[in-house]
C-alpha positions in Angstrom: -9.3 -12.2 -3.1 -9.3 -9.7 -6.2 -6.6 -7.0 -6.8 -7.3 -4.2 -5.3 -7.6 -0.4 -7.2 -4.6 1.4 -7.0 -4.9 5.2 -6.5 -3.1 7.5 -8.9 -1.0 10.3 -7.3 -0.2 13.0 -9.8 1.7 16.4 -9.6 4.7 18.3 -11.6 7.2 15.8 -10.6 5.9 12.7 -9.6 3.7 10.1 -10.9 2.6 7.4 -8.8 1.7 4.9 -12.2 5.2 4.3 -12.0 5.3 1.8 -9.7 2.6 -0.2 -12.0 4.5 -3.5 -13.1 7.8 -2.8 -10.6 9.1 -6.0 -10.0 9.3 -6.4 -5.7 12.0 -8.7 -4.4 11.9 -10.0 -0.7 12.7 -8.1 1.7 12.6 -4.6 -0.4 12.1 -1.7 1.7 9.6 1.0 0.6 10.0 4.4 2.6 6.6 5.9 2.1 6.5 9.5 4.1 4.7 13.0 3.4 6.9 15.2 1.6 9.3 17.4 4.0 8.7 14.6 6.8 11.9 12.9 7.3 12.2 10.6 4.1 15.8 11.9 3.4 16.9 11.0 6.8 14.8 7.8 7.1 16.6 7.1 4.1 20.3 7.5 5.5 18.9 5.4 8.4 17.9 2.4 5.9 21.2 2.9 4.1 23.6 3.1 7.3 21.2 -0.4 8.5 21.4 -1.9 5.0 25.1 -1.4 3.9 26.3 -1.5 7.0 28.6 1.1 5.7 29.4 4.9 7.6 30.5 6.5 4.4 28.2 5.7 1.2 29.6 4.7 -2.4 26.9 6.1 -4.3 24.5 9.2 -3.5 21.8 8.4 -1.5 19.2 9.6 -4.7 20.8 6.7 -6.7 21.3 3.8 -3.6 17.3 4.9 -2.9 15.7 6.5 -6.0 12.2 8.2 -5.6 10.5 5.4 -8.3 7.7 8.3 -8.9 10.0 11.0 -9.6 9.5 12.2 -13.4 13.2 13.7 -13.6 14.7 10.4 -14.7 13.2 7.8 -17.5 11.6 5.0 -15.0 13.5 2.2 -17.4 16.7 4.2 -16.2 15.2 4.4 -12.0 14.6 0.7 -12.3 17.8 -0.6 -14.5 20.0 0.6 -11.3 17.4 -1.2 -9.1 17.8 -4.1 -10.7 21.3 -3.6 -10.7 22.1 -3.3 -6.7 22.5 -6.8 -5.0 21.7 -5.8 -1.5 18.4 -5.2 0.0 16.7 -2.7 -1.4 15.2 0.5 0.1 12.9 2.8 -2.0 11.8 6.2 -2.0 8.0 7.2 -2.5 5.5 10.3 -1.1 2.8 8.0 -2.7 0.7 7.0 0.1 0.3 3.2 0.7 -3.6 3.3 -1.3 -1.7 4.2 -4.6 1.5 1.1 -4.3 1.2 -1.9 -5.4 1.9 -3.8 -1.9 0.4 -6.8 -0.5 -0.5 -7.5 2.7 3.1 -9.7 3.4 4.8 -6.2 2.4 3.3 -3.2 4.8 1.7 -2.9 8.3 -2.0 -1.3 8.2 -2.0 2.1 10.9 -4.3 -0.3 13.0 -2.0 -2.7 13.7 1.0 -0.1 14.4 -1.4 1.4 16.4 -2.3 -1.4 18.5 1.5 -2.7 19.0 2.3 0.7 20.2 -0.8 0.5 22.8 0.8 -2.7 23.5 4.3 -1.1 23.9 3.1 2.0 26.2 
């Protein structure tokens, strides 16, 4: 199976190219949401799970950059990546068509949708 086309996301601060050639380890959590939907706070959920920590050491912007954000140099986003030794957990409002993910990293809407049938 081929690789598929990646859709570019583009605005004033964010461009989703960035996350062309961005190294995924196991286990690395992207937090994909619609801006002003609850990323922020899905992201303090992720670090509280992650860390295991109540009170952080770093800010939460640095422990889970937004990748696409244009305000930093992406060598600089991903250095500190590259740099933290526990499980990862990464900020985007790219929508999954525009990430480089395979299918071992993300769960299609169908499927969530038919385990929460399931569920209910």
């Amino acid at each position: 199976m081929g690789e598929r086309e990646l859709v570019r996301y583009r605005g004033l601060v964010y461009d989703s190219d960035r996350w062309r050639g961005f190294v995924f380890r196991p286990g690395d959590i992207v937090i994909s949401t619609p801006p002003k939907c609850g990323t922020t706070w899905t992201q303090m959920i992720c670090a509280l799970l992650v860390l295991q920590e109540p009170v952080l050491t770093q800010p939460l912007s640095v422990l889970s950059p937004w990748l696409d954000m244009l305000s930093r140099a992406r060598r600089d986003v991903v250095a500190d990546l590259e740099a933290q030794r526990h499980r990862r957990f990464i900020k985007t409002h790219t929508p999954l068509d525009g990430l480089p993910l395979g299918p071992s990293v993300w769960q299609s809407p169908e499927t969530v949708e038919t385990s929460l049938s399931v569920i209910l």
